[in-house]
C-alpha positions in Angstrom: 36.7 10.5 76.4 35.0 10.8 73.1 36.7 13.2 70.7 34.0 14.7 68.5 34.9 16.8 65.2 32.5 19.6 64.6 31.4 20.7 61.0 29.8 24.0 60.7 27.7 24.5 58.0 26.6 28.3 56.5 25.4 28.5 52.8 26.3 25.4 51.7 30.2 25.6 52.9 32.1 24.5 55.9 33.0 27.3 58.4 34.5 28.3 61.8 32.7 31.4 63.8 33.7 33.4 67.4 31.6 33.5 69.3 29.0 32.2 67.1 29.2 36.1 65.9 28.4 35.7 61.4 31.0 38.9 60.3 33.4 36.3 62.0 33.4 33.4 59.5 36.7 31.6 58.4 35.6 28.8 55.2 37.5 25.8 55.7 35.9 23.8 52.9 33.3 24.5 50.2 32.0 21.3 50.6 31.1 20.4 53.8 31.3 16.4 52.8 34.9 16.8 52.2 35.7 17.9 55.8 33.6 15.2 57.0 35.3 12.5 54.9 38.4 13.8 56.7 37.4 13.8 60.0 36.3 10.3 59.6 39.8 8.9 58.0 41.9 10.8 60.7 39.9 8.0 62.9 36.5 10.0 64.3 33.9 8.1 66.0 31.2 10.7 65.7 30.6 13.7 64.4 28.8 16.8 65.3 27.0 19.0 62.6 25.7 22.2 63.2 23.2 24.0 60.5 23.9 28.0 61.1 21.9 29.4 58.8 19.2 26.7 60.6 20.3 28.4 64.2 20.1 31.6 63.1 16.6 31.2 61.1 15.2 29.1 63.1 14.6 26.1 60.5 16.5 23.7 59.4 18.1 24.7 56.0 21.2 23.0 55.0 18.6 19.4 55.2 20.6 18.5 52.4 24.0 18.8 53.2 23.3 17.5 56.2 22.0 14.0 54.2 24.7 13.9 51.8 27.3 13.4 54.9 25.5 11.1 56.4 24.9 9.1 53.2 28.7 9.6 53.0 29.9 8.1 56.4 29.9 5.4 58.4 30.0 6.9 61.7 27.0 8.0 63.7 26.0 11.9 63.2 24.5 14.4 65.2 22.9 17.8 64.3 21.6 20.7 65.5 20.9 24.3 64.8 17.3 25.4 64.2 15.9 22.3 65.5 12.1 23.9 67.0 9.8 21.4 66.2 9.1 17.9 66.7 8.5 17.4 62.8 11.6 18.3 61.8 13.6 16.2 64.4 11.7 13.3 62.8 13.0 14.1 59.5 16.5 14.4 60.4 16.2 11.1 62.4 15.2 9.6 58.9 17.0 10.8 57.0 19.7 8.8 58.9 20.8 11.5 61.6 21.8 9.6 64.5 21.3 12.0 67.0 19.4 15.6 67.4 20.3 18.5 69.4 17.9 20.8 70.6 18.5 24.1 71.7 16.2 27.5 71.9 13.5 25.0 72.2 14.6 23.8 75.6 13.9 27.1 77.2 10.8 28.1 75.0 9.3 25.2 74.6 10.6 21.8 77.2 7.6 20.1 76.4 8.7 19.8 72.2 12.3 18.4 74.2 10.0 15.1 76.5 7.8 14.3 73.7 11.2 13.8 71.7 12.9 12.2 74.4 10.0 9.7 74.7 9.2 9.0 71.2 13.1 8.5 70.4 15.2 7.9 73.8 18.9 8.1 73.8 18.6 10.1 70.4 17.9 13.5 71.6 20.7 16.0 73.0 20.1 19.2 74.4 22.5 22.0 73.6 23.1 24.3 76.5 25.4 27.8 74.7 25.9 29.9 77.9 27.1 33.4 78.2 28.1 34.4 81.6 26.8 31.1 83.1 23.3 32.3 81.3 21.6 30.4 78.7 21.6 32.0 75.3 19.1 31.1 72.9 18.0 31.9 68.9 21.2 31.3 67.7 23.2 33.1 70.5 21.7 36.3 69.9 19.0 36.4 72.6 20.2 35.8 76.1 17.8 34.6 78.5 17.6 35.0 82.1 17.6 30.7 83.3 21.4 29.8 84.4 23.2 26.6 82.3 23.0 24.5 85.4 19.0 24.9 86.2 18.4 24.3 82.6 20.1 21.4 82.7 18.7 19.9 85.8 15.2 20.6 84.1 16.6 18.8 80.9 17.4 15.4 83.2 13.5 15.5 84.5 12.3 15.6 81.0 14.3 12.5 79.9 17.4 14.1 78.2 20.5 11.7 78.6 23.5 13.8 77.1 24.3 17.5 77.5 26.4 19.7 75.2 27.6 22.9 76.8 29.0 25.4 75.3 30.7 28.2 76.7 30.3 31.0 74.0 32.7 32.9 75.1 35.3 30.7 74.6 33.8 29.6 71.2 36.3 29.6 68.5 38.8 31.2 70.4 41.2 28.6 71.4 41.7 30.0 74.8 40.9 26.9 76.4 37.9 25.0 78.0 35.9 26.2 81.0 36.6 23.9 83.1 35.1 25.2 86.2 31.9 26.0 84.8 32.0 22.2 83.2 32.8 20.8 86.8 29.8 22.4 88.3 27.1 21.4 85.7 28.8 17.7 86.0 28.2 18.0 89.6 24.9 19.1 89.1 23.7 16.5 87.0 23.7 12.4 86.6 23.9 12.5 83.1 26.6 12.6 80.5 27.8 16.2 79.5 29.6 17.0 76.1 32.3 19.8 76.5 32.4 22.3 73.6 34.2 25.7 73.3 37.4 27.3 73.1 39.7 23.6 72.8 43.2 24.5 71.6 45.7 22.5 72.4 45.9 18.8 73.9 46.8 20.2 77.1 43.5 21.3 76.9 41.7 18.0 76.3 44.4 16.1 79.2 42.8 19.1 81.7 39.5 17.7 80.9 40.2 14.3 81.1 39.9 14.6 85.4 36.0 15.6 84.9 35.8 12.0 83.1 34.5 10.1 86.4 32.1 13.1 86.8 30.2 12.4 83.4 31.9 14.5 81.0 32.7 11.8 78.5 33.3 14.0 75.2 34.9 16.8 73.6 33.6 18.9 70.5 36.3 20.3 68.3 36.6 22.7 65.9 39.3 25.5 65.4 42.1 23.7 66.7 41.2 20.9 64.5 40.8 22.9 61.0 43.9 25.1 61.9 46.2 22.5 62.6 47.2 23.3 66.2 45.5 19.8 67.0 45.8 16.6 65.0 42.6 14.4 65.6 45.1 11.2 65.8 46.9 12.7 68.5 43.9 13.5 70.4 42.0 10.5 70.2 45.3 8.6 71.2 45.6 10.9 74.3 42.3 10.0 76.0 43.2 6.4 75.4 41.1 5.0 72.2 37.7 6.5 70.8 
């Protein structure tokens, strides 16, 4: 099982939220290159950006932040957060991005997610943040009324290969994954699902590891990462190598 280090990015600076909610930011770095360096030393083999002021404004904004850490790397990257249009999921791609995760977009517009997963297959994710088992969209702020599980089945018709799901509650929380709302969308799908949300200890990873045969091949971390309650080392020697 992959384990995937998460850098937040919100004015330039690396940060953790709950619940995705802005009044509750903790900065972990000024530079958001820094924590990515770190990340990549402690022995990451991929790492997931997320632009919030980009989530929350609906356009990519922290462009380049986002291409100094991949100039900086050697590891493949993948971003998301205000990803709505298939122009600016082609300049992320060039500028190096390895991967692109679309969100809102999925719901609003499915058609912006097959043209991408035509035009560049195996490089675009879709990132699934449910509330309640219900989809929210626009940066978590706007819930809307399609469940995690038929969005995602939509997703697999229109070419997407890999899943992130997020359970916003659990978001920066460390209260541990969902793991019965991450056993259902596995079931539910034949492609490979990301786990993100609420990992605090490696008791929660070695819970997860069960879902492996199901398709969830990778873990997003965060919190328990930038506080110290999880060492990446120990976590990527727990599910067994990278």
């Amino acid at each position: 099982m992959l384990i995937i280090p998460a850098v937040d990015i919100r004015n330039g600076r690396c940060v953790r939220l709950v619940h995705g909610e802005l009044d509750k930011e903790t900065v972990y770095h000024e530079d958001p290159v820094e924590a990515a360096k770190r990340w990549v030393a402690a022995g990451a083999a991929r790492l997931h950006l997320v632009d919030l002021d980009g989530a929350f404004a609906g356009a990519t904004t922290n462009a380049s932040v986002i291409e100094r850490i991949v100039r900086a790397v050697t590891i493949p990257v993948q971003v998301g957060g205000g990803i709505r249009d298939v122009k600016v999921a082609e300049n992320l791609l060039a500028r190096g991005v390895d991967r692109v995760i679309l969100g809102t977009v999925a719901v609003t517009d499915p058609h912006i997610v097959e043209t991408l997963s035509e035009r560049f297959p195996g490089q675009i994710m879709v990132g699934i943040d449910a509330r309640a088992g219900r989809v929210a969209i626009r940066g978590w702020v706007e819930e809307s009324q399609i469940s995690a599980v038929e969005l995602a089945q939509q997703m697999v018709e229109l070419g997407v290969t890999e899943i992130i799901y997020t359970d916003i509650l659990r978001d920066g929380t460390l209260q541990g994954p969902n793991v019965m709302a991450l056993t259902e969308m596995a079931n539910a799908v034949p492609i490979t699902i990301i786990a993100s949300g609420g990992i605090s200890s490696l008791q929660d990873i070695a819970n997860l590891l069960p879902l492996e045969p199901l398709g969830v091949s990778g873990v997003i971390m965060g919190q328990a990462l930038y506080t110290g309650r999880v060492r990446l080392e120990e976590a990527i020697a727990l599910t067994g190598g990278l």
